[in-house]
Steps between C-alpha positions, in 0.01 A plus 500: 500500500563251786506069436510321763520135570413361190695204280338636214664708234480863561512708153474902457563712193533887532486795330715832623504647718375251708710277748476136572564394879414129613594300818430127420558174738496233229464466179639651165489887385469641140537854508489764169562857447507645182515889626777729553400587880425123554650343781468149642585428851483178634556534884481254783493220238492131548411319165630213274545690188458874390486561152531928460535691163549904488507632161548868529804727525450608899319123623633399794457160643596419886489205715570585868527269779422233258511114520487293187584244310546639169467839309452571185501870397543663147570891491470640088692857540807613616352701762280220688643361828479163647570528936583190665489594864544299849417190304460236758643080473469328247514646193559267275456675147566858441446557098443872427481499129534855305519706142653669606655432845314621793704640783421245803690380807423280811545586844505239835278639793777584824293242705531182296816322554721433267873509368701684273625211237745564198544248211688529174455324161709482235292440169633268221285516176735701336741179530218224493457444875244544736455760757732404799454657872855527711558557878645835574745580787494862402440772228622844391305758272505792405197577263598917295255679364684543172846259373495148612400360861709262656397137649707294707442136641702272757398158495597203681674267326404202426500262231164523363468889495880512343315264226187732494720805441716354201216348324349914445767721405287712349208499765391773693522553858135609668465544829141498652403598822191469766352358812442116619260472754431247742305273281808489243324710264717752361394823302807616248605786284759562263755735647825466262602402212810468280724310219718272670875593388753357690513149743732455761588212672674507809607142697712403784413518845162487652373832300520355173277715232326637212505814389277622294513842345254713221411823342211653340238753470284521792113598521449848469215658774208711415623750793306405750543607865621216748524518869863316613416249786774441820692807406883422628627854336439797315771673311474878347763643334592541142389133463177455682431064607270373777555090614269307614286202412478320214195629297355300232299786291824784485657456189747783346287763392267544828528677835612407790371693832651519861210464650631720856655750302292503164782528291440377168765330286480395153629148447766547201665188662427261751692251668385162641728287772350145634669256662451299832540831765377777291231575232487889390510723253642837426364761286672796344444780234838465419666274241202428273 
């Protein structure tokens, strides 16, 4: 089925094992599949709104090379997938919503400009404050498999973020990752996250700073098999690690593959390093 140029919406309800495949200009999409072989692919997509809902345990629902300004998509079973991939500028609302949740990620398309942005937040309900977002000059992670992962966070000092820090002792420290583009739209993920535990504040000179430091559980992987980007070095041995660039969607838990060699590495820690000259990170079966 192929809609084209139309502001109208654009509705279709199937039944397995049939797929649904549309490529729309304008307009809004409601898409349903209530089958296990279902699939909805939404391709080539420029809309307003698409509204998709997969109920059964193998539904898959993918929007590739897609513009839009806002998606809602609900997934029912474990097993259903929700693909975000080379999404284009703007999107401005990304609300997968899930029972339970849906395995889904994003991806930018090589040939749309953009750059890599970091931002952390420390979060204050826990001691009656708002949400508060500090400037980083660096951070250091290392995110295990199994024990506790490891956060750290330099920040500038300065009056208002030393005042932001004390006021949520008991915050967490999240760190969220993604693209801005041109426009100064910005697509963002949740990379790390942790219990803040310590704060350190270092003044004098002209490198006066915050240090900010955390531990916690971090998000388990479902095993999946990631390909590591800008390889710098590949280590075999006793303790197997590949470095290279920072990927969003490896958590502990998944694979990492060399992509010249094909060696495949399981990720029972990984390490993250970003400051102003270098952004990588290092994977290794070792020390999970």
């Amino acid at each position: 089925i192929v809609i084209d140029n139309t502001a109208a919406w654009h509705t279709a309800d199937f039944d397995p094992p049939a797929s649904y495949f549309a490529v729309a200009i304008d307009g809004d999409i409601l898409a349903t599949t209530e089958g296990a072989a279902s699939t909805i692919e939404l391709t080539h997509t420029h809309v307003s709104r698409i509204l998709a809902t997969t109920d059964a345990a193998i539904s898959t629902l993918e929007l590739t090379h897609s513009r839009a300004v806002s998606i809602m998509a609900t997934t029912e079973d474990a097993a259903s997938t929700l693909q975000l991939l080379h999404l284009v500028a703007p999107l401005h609302l990304l609300l997968p919503l899930q029972l339970p949740a849906p395995a889904w990620r994003w991806e930018i398309v090589p040939t749309i400009p953009g750059q890599r942005i970091y931002r952390c937040t420390v979060t204050g309900a826990v001691d009656g404050q708002p949400d508060v977002e500090i400037a980083m000059s660096s951070l250091q992670a290392r995110a295990r498999l199994k024990g506790q992962s490891y956060l750290q966070v330099v920040v500038p000092w300065t009056l208002d973020h030393a005042t932001a820090v004390a006021e949520r002792p008991n915050g967490e420290l999240v760190i969220t990752s993604g693209v801005r583009f041109a426009d100064g739209s910005e697509v963002l993920t949740e990379i790390l996250r942790a219990d803040l535990a310590t704060i350190t504040q270092r003044r004098g000179g002209n490198n006066a700073s915050i240090t900010l430091v955390g531990y916690g559980a971090a998000t388990i992987g479902r095993g999946q098999r990631r390909t590591v980007s800008a390889v710098r070095a590949l280590t075999l041995g006793p303790t197997n690690q590949v470095q290279g660039e920072i990927d969003l969607w490896l958590l502990p838990g998944d694979i990492a593959v060399e992509p010249s060699s094909g060696n495949a590495i399981t990720a029972n820690l990984i390490t993250y390093t970003v400051g102003p000259r270098d952004q990588s990170m290092t994977v290794s079966d070792g020390g999970g």
